[in-house]
N, C-alpha and C positions, 0 to 999 in steps of 0.2 A: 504464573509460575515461570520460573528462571527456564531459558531457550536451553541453557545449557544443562541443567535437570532433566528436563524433557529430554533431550537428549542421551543423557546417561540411565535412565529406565528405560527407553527404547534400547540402548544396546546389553541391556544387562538381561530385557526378556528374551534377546534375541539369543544372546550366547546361553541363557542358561534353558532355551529350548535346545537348541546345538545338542548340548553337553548331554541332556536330558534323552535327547533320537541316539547319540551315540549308546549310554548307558543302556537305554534300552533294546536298543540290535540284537542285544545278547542273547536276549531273553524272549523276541517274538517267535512263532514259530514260523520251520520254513515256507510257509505257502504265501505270508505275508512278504516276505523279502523276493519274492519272483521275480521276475523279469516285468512281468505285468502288470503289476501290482507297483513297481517303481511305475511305470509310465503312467499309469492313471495319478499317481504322486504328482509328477514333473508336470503333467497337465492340468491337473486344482493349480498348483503353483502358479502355471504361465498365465491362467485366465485371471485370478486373484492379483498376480504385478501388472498384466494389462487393463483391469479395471480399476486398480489403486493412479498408477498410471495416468488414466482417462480424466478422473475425478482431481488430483492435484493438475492436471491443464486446464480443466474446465475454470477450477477455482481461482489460478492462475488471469485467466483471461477475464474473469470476473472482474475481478482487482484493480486489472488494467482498463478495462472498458470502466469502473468506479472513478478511479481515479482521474482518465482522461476527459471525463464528463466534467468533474469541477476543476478541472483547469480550466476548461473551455467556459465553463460560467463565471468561473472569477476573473479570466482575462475582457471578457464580456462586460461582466459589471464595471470595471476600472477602465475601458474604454468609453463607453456609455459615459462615465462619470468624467473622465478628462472632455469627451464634446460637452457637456453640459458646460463644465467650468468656460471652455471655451466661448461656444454660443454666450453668456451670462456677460465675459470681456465685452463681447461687442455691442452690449447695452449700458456701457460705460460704467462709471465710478459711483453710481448709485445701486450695483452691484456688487462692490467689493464684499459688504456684510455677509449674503449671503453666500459668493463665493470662497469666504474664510470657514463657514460654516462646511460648507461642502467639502473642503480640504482636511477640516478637523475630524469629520466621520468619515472619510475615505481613510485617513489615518488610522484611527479609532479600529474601523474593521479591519484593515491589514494588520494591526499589531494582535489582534484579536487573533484572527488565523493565524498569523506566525508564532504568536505564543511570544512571552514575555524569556527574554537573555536565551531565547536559542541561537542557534548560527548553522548556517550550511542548511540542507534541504533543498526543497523545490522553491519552498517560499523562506528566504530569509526575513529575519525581523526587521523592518521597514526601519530606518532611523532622521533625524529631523535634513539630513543633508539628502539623502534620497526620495523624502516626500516634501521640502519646504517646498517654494516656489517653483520649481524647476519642471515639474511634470507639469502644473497649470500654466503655461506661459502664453501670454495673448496671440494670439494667429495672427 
C-alpha cells in the first residue's frame, strides 16, 4: 500500500475521532467530564504514546542493527574475494582462467544486490569501469 494512503487513513481516524470526542461532549454526563476522569484520560494516553514510542525505537534499531550486519558481510565477502583474486596473481598466468571467473561472479553478485538500472543507495549498481580490472590489480 501506498506510504502516502497510509498516511491519509491514519489522519482521517485521527480527526474523525477528534470531531467524534468533541460531538460527543455534549452528550456525556457530568461525572464523566470531571476533573478526574480527564486525568485518568491524559494518563491511558501518556502510557499508550510512551509504549507506541518504545516499540517504534525498538523496531527502529532493529532495522539498523539488520542492516549494519550485511553491510559488514558483503564488505567481508568482497574483501575475502579481492585477497583471493590477489593471492591467485602471485601464482602467475596459469591463473588468469580462474581469476576472470572470480571477477565474473563477484560481478554477477553485486549487480544482483544492487539490482539491475538502479542508482544511488548504499550499493550502487556496480558497472564494467568500476568492477573491470581495477579492483583485482596484482599486489
Amino acid at each position: 500500500m501506498n506510504p502516502l494512503a497510509v498516511g491519509g487513513i491514519a489522519f482521517a481516524c485521527l480527526f474523525g475521532g477528534a470531531v467524534l470526542g468533541v460531538a460527543l461532549s455534549g452528550v456525556l454526563p457530568e461525572h464523566h467530564l470531571s476533573s478526574d476522569s480527564r486525568d485518568a484520560i491524559k494518563l491511558a494516553t501518556a502510557v499508550v504514546a510512551a509504549l507506541s514510542a518504545l516499540a517504534l525505537g525498538l523496531l527502529v534499531a532493529s532495522a539498523k542493527t539488520s542492516f549494519d550486519s550485511a553491510d559488514t558481510q558483503l564488505r567481508t565477502t568482497v574483501a575475502r574475494a579481492v585477497l583471493l583474486d590477489r593471492v591467485l596473481a602471485h601464482y602467475g598466468p596459469q591463473t588468469q582462467k580462474a581469476r576472470a571467473q572470480l571477477r565474473q561472479t563477484v560481478r554477477a553478485q553485486l549487480q544482483q544486490i544492487g539490482g539491475e538500472g538502479r542508482t544511488g543507495g548504499a550499493y550502487p549498481t556496480p558497472t564494467t569501469k568500476t568492477l573491470g580490472s581495477s579492483p583485482f590489480r596484482r599486489a
